[in-house]
N, C-alpha and C positions, 0 to 999 in steps of 0.2 A: 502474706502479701496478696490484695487481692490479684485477681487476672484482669485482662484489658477486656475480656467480655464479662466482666463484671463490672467493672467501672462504665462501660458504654451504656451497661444498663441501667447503675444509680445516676446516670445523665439524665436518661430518659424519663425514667421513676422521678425523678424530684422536679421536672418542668408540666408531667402527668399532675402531681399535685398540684402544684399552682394554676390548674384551669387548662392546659394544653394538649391539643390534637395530638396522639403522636402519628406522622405520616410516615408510607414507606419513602425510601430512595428512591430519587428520579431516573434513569438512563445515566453512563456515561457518556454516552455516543446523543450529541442534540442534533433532531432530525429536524424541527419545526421555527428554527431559529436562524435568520441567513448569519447574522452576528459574531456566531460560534460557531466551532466544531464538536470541542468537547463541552460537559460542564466543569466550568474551573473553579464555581464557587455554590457555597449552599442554597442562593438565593435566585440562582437561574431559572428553578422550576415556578418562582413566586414574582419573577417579573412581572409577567401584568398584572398581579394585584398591586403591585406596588403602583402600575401606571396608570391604576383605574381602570384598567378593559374588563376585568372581567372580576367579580365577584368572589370573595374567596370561603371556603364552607366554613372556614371558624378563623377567630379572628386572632385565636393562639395557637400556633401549631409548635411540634419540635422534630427532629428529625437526627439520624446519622446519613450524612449525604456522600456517594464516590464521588470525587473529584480528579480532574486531569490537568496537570500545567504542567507544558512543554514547549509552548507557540506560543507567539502574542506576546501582549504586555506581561504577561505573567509565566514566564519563561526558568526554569529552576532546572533544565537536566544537566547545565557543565557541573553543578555543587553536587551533584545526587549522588552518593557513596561515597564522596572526597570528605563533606565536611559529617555531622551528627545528625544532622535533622532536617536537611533539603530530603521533600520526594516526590516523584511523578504521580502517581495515584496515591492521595491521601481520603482519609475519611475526615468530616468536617461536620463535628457535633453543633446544631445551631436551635435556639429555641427564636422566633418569629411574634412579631407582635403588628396586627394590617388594621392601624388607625385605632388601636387600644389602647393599650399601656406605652407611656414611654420611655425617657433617658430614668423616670426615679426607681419605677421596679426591673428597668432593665440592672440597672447597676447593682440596688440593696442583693438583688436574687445572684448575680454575679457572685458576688462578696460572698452571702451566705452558703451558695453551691461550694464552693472553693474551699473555704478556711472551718465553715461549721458542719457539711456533710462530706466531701471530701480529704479533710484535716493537714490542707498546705500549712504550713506554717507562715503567718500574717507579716512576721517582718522579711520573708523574703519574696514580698510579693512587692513591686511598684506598677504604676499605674500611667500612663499618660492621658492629655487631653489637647485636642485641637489647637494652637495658637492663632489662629486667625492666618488671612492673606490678603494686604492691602489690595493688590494688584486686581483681585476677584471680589473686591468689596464684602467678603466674611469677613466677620469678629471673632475674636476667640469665644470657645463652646463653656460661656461660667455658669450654663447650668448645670454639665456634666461635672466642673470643679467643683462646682457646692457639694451638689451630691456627694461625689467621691470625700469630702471632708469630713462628710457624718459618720464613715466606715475606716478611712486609713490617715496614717498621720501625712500635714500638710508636707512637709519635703519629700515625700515619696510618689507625689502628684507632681509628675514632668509635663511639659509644654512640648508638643511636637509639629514639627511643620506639614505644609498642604503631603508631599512624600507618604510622609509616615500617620500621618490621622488626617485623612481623609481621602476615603475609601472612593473607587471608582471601579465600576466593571470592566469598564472598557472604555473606548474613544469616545461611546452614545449610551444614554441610560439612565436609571438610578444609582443617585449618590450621596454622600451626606460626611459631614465628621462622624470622627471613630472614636472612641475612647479604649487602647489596647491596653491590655494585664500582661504583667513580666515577673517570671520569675526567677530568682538568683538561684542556681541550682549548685554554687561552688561550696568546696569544706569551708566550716567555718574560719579555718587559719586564715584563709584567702579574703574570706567577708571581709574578716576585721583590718585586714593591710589595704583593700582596696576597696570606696566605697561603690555599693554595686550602683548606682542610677546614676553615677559613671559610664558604668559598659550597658546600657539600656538603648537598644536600638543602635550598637557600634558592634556588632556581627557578632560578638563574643559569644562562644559555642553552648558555654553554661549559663548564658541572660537571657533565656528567651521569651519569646512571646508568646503566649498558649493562647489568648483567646480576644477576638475582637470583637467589641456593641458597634455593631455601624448606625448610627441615626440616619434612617431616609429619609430626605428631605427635598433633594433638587431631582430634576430629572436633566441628563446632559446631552445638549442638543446636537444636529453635525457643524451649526459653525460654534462651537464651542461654551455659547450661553447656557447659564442655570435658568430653570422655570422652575417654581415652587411644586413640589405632587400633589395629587388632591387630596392627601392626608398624609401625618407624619405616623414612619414604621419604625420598628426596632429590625434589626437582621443581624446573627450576632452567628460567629463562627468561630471552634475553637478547634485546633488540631488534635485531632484522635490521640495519633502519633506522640505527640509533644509532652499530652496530658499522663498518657500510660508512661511516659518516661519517666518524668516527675515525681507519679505517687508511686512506683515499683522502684525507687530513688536509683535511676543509671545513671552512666554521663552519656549515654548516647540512646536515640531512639530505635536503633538496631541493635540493641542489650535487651529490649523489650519481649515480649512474647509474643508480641506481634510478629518480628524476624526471624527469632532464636529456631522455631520448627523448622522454617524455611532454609537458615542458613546451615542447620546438621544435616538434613537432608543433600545440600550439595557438598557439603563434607563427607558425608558418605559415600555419595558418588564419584567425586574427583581424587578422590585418597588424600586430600590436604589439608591443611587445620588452619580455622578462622584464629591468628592473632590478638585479633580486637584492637591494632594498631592502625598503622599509615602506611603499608609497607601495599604494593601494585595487589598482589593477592588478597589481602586484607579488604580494598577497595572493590576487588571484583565481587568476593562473597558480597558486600553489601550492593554492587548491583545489580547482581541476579536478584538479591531477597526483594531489591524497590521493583525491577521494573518486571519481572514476574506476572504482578498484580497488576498490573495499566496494559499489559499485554492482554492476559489472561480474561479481565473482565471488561475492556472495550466489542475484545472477539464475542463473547458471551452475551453483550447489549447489542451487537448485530453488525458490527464493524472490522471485516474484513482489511487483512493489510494488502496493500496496492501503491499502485507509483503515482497518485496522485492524492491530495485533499487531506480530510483523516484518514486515510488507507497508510497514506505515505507518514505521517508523524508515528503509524503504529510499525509498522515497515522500521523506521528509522533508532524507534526503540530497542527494537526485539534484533536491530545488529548491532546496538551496540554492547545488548548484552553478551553475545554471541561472540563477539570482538574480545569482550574480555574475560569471556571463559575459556575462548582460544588460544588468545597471547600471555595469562596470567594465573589460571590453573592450570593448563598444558592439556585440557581435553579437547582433541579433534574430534569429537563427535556430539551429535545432538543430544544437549543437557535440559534444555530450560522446559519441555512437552512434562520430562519427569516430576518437574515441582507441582504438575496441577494435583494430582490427586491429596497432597497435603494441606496444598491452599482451602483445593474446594469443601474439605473436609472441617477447616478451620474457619470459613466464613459460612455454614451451609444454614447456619439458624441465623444468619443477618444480611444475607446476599446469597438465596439460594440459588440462585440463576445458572451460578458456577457447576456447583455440583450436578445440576440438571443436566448439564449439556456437555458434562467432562468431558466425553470424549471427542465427543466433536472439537471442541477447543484445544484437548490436545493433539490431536491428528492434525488440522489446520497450522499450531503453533509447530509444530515436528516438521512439515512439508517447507514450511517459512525458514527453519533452521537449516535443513538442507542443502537448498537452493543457494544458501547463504555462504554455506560451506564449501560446496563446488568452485565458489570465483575467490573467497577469501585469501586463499594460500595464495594463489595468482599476484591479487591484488595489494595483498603485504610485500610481496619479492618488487611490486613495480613499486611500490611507498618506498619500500629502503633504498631505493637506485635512486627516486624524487628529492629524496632526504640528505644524499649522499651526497646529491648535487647541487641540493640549498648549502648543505656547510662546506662545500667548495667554492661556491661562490657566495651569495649575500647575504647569506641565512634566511631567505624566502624563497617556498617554494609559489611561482608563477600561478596567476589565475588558471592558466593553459591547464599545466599537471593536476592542478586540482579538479577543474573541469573532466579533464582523462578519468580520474578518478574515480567521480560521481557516474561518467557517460558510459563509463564501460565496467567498471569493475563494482558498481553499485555501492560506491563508498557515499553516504551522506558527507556533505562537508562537515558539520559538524561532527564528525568521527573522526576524519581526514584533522581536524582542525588540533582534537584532542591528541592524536598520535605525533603531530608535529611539535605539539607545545611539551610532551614527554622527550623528544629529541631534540629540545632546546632551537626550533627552528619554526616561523613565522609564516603563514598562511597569505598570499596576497588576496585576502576577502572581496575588495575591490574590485579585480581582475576575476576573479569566480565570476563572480555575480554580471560584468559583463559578457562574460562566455556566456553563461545562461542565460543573458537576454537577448542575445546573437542567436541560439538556438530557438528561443520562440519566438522572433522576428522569424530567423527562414521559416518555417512553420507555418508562420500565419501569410508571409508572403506567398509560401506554394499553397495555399486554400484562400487568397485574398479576391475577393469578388467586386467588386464596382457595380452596383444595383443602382438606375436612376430612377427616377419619382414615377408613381404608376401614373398613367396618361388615363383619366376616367373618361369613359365613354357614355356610359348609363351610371346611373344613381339609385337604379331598379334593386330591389327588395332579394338578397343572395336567397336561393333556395335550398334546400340539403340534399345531401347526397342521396340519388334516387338509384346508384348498382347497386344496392342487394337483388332489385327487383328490373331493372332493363339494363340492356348492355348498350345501346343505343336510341340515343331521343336527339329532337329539336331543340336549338336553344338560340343564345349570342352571346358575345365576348361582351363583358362589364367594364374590365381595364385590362391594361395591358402596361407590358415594360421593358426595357430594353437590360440586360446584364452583361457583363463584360468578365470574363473569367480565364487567368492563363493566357492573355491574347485570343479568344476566343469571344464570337458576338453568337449571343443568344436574345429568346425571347419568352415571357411567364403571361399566360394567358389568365385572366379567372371567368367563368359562366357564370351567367344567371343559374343553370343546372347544369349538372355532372354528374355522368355512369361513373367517371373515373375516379379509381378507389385509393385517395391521397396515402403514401406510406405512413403506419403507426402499429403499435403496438407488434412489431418482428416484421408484418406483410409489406412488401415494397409496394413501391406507387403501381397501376398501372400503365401499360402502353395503348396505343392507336393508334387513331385517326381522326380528325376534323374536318370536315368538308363544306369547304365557303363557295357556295354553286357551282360546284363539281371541282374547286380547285383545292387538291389534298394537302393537309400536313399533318406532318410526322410529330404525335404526341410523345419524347423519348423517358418522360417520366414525369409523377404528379403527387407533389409533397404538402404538406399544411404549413401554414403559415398564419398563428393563432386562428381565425376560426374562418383563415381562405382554404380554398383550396384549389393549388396554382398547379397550374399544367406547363411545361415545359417543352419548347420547340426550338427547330435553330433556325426559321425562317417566320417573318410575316406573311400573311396573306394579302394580294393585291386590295381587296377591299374587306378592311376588317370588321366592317359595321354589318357588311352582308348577314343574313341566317346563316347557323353552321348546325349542319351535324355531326355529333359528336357518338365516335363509336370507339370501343374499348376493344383491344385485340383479343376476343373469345378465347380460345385456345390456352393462350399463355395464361390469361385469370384462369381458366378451367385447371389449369396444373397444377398452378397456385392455392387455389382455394384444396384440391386435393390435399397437399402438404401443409396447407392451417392445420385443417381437421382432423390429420394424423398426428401433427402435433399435441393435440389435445389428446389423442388416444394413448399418444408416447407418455403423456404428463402422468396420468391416472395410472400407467400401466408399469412407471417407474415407481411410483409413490405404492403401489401392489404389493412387488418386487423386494425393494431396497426399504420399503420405511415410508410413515407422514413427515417427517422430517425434509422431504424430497421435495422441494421450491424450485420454480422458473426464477433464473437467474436472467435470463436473458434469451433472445430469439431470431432466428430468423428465416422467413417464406417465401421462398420464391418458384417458377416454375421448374427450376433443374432440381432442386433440395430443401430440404430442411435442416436449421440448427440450430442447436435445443441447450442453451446452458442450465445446468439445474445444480443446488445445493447438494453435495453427499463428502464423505469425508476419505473414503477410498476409491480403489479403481475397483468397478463392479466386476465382478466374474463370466469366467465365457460362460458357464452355465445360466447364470443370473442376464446377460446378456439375449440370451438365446431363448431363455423364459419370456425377459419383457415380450421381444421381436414374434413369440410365440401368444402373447396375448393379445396385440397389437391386430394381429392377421387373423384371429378367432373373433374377434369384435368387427372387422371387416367381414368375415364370411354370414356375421350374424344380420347383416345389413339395415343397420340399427338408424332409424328415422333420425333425423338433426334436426334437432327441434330449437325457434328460435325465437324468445320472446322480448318484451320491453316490460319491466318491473321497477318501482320502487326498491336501492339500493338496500336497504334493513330487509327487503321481503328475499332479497335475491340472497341474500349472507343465510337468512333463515333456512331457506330451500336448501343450504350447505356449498354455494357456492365458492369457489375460490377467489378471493383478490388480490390479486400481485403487487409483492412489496415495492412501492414506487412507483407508481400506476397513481393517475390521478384520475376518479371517478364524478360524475355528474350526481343528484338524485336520483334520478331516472335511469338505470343500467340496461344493456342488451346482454342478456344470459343465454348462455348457447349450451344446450344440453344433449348427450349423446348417454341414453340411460341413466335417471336419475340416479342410480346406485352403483355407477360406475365412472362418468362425467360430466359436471357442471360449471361452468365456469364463466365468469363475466370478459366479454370479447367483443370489442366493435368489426372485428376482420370479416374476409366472406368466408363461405363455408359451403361442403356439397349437401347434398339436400337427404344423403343418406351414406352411412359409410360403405355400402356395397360399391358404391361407386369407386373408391380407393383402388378396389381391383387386384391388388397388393402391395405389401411395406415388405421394406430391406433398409437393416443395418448397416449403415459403411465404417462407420469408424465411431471410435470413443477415443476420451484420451480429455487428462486435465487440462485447464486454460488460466486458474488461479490456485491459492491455496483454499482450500472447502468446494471451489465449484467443479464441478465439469463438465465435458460438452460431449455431444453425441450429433454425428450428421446421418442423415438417415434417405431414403426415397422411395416415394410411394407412387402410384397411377402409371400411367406410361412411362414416368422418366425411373421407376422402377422394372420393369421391363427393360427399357432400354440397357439400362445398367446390368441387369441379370445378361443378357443377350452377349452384352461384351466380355461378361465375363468368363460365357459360355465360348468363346470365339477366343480367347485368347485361353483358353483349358484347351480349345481344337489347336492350336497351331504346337501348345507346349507338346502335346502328343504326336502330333507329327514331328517335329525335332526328333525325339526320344524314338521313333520309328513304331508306334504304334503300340506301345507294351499291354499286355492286358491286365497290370495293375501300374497306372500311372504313375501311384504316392512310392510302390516300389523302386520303379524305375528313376525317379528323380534323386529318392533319396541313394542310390546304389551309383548315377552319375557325380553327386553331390560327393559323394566319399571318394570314388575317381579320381575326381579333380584335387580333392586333399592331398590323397596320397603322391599326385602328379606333382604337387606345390612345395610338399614336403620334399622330394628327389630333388627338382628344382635346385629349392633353395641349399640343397647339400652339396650342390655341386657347384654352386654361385658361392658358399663359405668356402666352396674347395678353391677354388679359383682366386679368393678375396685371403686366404692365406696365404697364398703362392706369390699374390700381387704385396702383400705386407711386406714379406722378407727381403723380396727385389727392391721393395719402397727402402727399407733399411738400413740398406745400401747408401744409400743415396743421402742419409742424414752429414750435414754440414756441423761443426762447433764455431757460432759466431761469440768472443767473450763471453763463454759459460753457456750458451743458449744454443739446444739441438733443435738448427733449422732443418726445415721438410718443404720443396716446394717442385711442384710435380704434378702433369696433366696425367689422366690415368683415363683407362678405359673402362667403365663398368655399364651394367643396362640400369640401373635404376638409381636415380639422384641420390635416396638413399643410402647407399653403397657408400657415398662419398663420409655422410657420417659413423656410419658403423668402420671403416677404413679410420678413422681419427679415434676411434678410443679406441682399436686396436692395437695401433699405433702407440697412442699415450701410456699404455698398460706398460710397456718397456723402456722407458723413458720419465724422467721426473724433474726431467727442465723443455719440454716441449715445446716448438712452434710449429706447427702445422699448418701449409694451407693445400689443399688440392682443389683441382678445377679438372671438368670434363663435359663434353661435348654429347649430346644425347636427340637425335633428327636434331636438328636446328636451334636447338637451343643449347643455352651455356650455363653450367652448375658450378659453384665455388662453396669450399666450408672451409672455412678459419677455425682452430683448436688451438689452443695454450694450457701447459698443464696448471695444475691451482700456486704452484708454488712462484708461476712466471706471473700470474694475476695478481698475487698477494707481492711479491716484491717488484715487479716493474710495475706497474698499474695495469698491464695487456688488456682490453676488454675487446672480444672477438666483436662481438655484437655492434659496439661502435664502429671499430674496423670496417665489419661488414656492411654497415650502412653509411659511412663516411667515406671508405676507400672502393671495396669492392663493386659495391650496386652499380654507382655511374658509369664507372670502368664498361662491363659488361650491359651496360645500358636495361638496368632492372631492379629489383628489389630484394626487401631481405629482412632479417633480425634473428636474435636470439639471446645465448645467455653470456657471460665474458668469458667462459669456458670452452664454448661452443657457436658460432653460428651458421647461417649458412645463405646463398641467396642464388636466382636465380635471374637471367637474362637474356639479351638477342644475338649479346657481341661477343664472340669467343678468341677476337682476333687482337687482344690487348690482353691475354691472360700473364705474358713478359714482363707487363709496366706492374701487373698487380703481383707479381711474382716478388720482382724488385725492390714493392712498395713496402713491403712485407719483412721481406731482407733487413731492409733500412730499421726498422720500429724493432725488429728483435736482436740488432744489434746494438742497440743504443743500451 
């Protein structure tokens, strides 16, 4: 039996023969395409030749391409583990043909790849071809029929509609008729009782499709017209997947070798064994083994998961496999980080990207599991109560609970949607989706701005930014405009020139001053606006045509530009440290701090820490010139400068260098003219902010000082407390155990008192019809108390109703307890009690579990009506 990297490679081998490129894989992650997110098909990377833009190096390529479909029109995660052959990342064998060859050697080579180098057998292969579509003015595709007649018998040549033969990327693009290959993969008993181009394109598990000739032909516009391409292409894709199923004869594309590593490996892990059935566990192993890979090698192409965009589709993946490694192997802990080193090791000669960066990928994948796991357990308890109360009532649960869902407990709806349809209960999709667009209306409402049309005063020729070199020049206002924000009236000036340093690249805008013949305004900040750069005031000036001088509040840029520069020293001084692996993720400079996100896959060390901070302040003592020039972007890369990923660059770059052999970097921001100036850097904090990044605030110049100083001032007052000790760290840690021990006595004497208060309580238990009621104000210091009092209580008792209430300063505490046995046979749910009965009562809030809950308020003079209310419900 050959292996599936052997067949991927008699792909490649026999399209290499017939004249073709072979190229690597594109990215999963499409950076340069607004259209997409991922790529979801082979042909993504050959768009513009297909559209004519741009020239392609040969006119035959072939390729094995990763692919992502999960979004969009091309949507396959509800089927992915359920049925044989749905999957989120598949590999898509495709040979290309940019205005060469067409429909006749795309086909004859089809045929001959298939049946005479990979040895399908011919009668269980059929074929379709395009029927035409009145409606679009196509004909049916008879030249793709002729063809196909010279190779297969005429009834095995099916008709398919626009649907199913004729291929579309998307909504816009290139398009054309398709001609799909189907193969009957059933025993032959089955052939012969049913004929297969019957089950051809009707979902049937073992008819499938393995490979599609798309003919390009149209390109599709956004009102929905075809235009003719400037040349007709082949584009032809076949499932990796599908193909290895076939010739290693499975019935399922996770029987392959593809899965099979993948799925003993969580068999080994979880202690359970893959059935190769339909049964919840059976379905989970196959979703770990799909979506493993779409996790794995998006992270790896440079797409971090996050709650928006691609971030959130890779997010939305990776819980739901997590989902059912939880509910369905029974492992509470993070699984899916463990499958890379197998994977990576399995695609390392076809996608080495993986293995490059395992670890990183897996530490990112592990942090993501986590995270995941902390609210899961939560967010299952709130689903079964959601669930509980759909098949109590309508067998749907409300857009609302779903919303709750998604808002807090980070359930994608599609997750949400699946766990419901396993409890036989209906999603109101509808109601979701207007929740969520009730949440990004207020959103856009509390940021909604009213900007009216600039009022142009001059037509004069804008000038550039002249701060690097004055903080203060002559100029005049160009236009001007009014904005309306929040019930707030403002106003955006733009110059002819500008000291002032518009916010970009981390550095906030500057502040000032403007002066229209002695009459001042307040510059509160100064942003870009494509290539303005607008200054922001809350007032007009009486005459705004007057000369103004424009002056930049010194000081504050001085502090600022300090905190750039250290940044840069941070940068260089992490990447030392920790690894080149170590990227600016993100930034930000102002005059109190700096904030520095950077790529790294752990939390750095106090030692590693204290290195950086230690090479940071030996670069400052060195007081290393800041040297700042203007280059050709190719000469500035050459020189080794850095460019940050998402960062859009001109030709022409500004390189700011702080020792060539320590830091170079492309930077429009200001900067001081030497690092001596810095005067010194201090660490304040570290700490993650996503999965792979993390952030570091840091302060350097005076507001480093400053900061030292306070924290000098708050070390003197700790010492004086503690009466002057002459080892401080002594003395704290020696009150520190004090106060333990004090807590411990405490709380011994509070259990002493909280037993004494049980037995009396005990007393006091009523039998209403089988039900030992408790209802009783009590005295204790701490709200608490009131719970720990109720499984005291319940520990002796195994038909319990419980509720105490007590009075603590001015406030009023209540906890409802029912033992499990009054829950399961009366329905009791304290929880509801507590927010239905108790809360208003006491004029306050509350929840918890039907077990237990508890709530707090202002009104302690109605605890009678809730005592009574109480009475009533546990004696029914």
């Amino acid at each position: 039996m050959r292996t599936s990297a052997e067949i991927r490679q008699s792909f490649l081998d026999f399209f290499a023969s017939k004249g073709h490129t072979i190229v690597p894989s594109a990215p999963i992650v499409v950076k340069n395409d607004p259209t997409l997110l991922f790529t979801n098909a082979g042909m993504n990377q050959f768009k513009d030749f297909f559209l004519g833009n741009r020239v392609p190096p040969s006119k035959r390529v072939a390729d094995t391409q990763k692919c992502l479909r999960v979004s969009g029109k091309h949507n396959d995660l509800e089927e992915v583990g359920v049925d044989t052959y749905h999957h989120t990342m598949f590999e898509m064998l495709g040979n290309w043909s940019f205005g060469d060859y067409f429909k006749k050697d795309a086909i004859a080579w089809s045929w001959e790849l298939l049946t005479a180098v990979l040895g399908i057998d011919k009668d269980r292969i059929y074929v379709t071809v395009f029927e035409g579509d009145a409606a679009e003015h196509l004909p049916k595709d008879e030249e793709a029929y002729e063809e196909w007649k010279k190779w297969i018998a005429e009834d095995r040549i099916l008709t398919g509609s626009k649907k199913d033969n004729f291929w579309e990327m998307g909504d816009t693009g290139p398009c054309g008729p398709c001609t799909e290959i189907h193969v009957d993969c059933r025993p032959d008993t089955e052939r012969a009782a049913v004929d297969g181009k019957t089950l051809v394109n009707n979902d049937h598990p073992q008819v499938i499709e393995i490979w599609n000739n798309v003919f390009m032909q149209f390109n599709r516009l956004k009102d929905k017209s075809l235009t003719p391409l400037p040349a007709q292409h082949v584009d032809t894709g076949m499932g990796f997947e599908r193909l290895v199923r076939v010739l290693q004869n499975k019935q399922s594309n996770y029987d392959t070798d593809i899965f099979t590593g993948t799925i003993a490996t969580t068999a080994q892990l979880t202690g359970k064994q893959y059935g190769f059935g339909d049964s919840k566990s059976d379905v989970a192993f196959r979703v770990l083994a799909d979506h493993i890979r779409a996790i794995a090698f998006t992270i790896a192409d440079g797409q971090l998961p996050s709650n928006k965009d691609a971030g959130y589709v890779i997010r939305r993946i990776l819980r739901r496999a997590v989902r059912y490694y939880y509910s369905y192997l029974d492992y509470k802990q993070p699984l899916l980080h463990q499958l890379l080193p197998g994977l990576a090791k399995q695609f390392e000669h076809v996608f080495p990207e993986l293995i490059n960066q395992q670890e990183f990928v897996a530490k990112v994948i592990r942090e993501e599991e986590e995270a995941f796991l902390r609210t899961l357990d939560k967010g299952l308890r709130k689903m079964d109560d959601v669930i509980q109360a759909a098949k109590n009532g309508n067998q749907t649960i409300s857009g609302a609970a779903a919303f709750e869902l998604y808002d807090t407990f980070g359930f994608p709806i599609d997750l949400s949607m699946l766990i419901a349809a396993e409890n036989a209960v209906t999603i109101d999709k509808p109601g979701f989706d207007q929740e969520l667009l009730m949440q990004k209306d207020r959103s856009r409402q509390a940021t909604a701005i009213d900007t009216e049309d600039w009022v142009i005063l001059s037509n004069g020729q804008l000038m550039e930014f002249v701060g690097y070199d004055s903080l203060e020049i002559s100029t005049k206002v160009l236009r001007y405009r009014k904005v309306k924000a929040k019930g707030k009236e403002s106003f955006q000036l733009v110059l002819a020139a500008t000291p002032f340093y518009a916010e970009s690249g981390g550095q906030v805008g500057d502040t000032g001053t403007l002066s229209f013949m002695g009459e001042m305004i307040q510059v509160v900040d100064t942003k870009k606006e494509n290539d303005l750069i607008v200054h922001f005031v809350s007032k007009l000036p009486v005459n705004i045509t007057a000369p103004v001088v424009a002056k930049v509040e010194g000081s504050r840029r001085k502090k600022t530009e300090a905190h750039h520069s250290a940044t840069h020293l941070l940068h260089a001084a992490l990447r030392q440290v920790l690894g080149n692996h170590v990227v600016q993720k993100g930034s930000l400079v102002n005059d109190e701090h700096l904030r520095f996100d950077f790529a790294h896959f752990s939390k750095p060390t106090e030692s590693e820490l204290a290195q950086i901070e230690a090479i940071v302040n030996e670069k400052i003592r060195c007081n290393i010139p800041v040297e700042i020039s203007e280059m050709p972007k190719e000469d500035a890369l050459k020189l080794g400068a850095m460019a940050l990923f998402g960062e859009k660059y001109s030709d022409i770059v500004r390189v700011v260098v702080m020792d060539k052999r320590y830091s170079v970097e492309l930077c429009g921001g200001t900067h001081v003219s030497a690092t001596g100036e810095l005067g010194t850097f201090k660490l304040k904090h570290e700490a993650a902010v996503a999965a792979g990044v993390r952030r570091i605030e840091a302060v350097a110049g005076t507001a480093a000082e400053t900061w030292i100083s306070t924290q000098l001032e708050q070390l003197h007052k700790i010492r004086e407390v503690l009466k002057h000790p002459a080892d401080i760290v002594k003395a704290a840690e020696s009150a520190v155990a004090d106060n333990q021990q004090l807590r411990k006595q405490l709380e011994a004497l509070e259990q002493k008192a909280l037993n004494s208060l049980k037995q009396e309580l005990l007393t006091q238990v009523e039998n209403l019809n089988g039900t030992q009621f408790l209802a009783a104000t009590v005295e204790v210091s701490q709200p608490d108390a009131l719970k720990k009092l109720c499984f005291d209580l319940k520990a002796g008792l195994d038909r319990a109703a419980i509720v105490l209430a007590t009075t603590i300063g001015d406030k009023a505490y209540v906890a409802i307890s029912f033992s499990d046995l009054l829950v399961t046979e009366k329905g009791l749910d304290a929880g509801k009690l507590i927010k239905e009965v108790a809360a208003p009562l006491i004029k306050g809030g509350g929840g918890g579990q039907k077990a237990l809950a508890t709530a707090g308020g202002q009104d302690s003079s109605r605890f009678p009506e809730l005592f009574e209310a109480l009475r009533e419900k546990a004696s029914q």
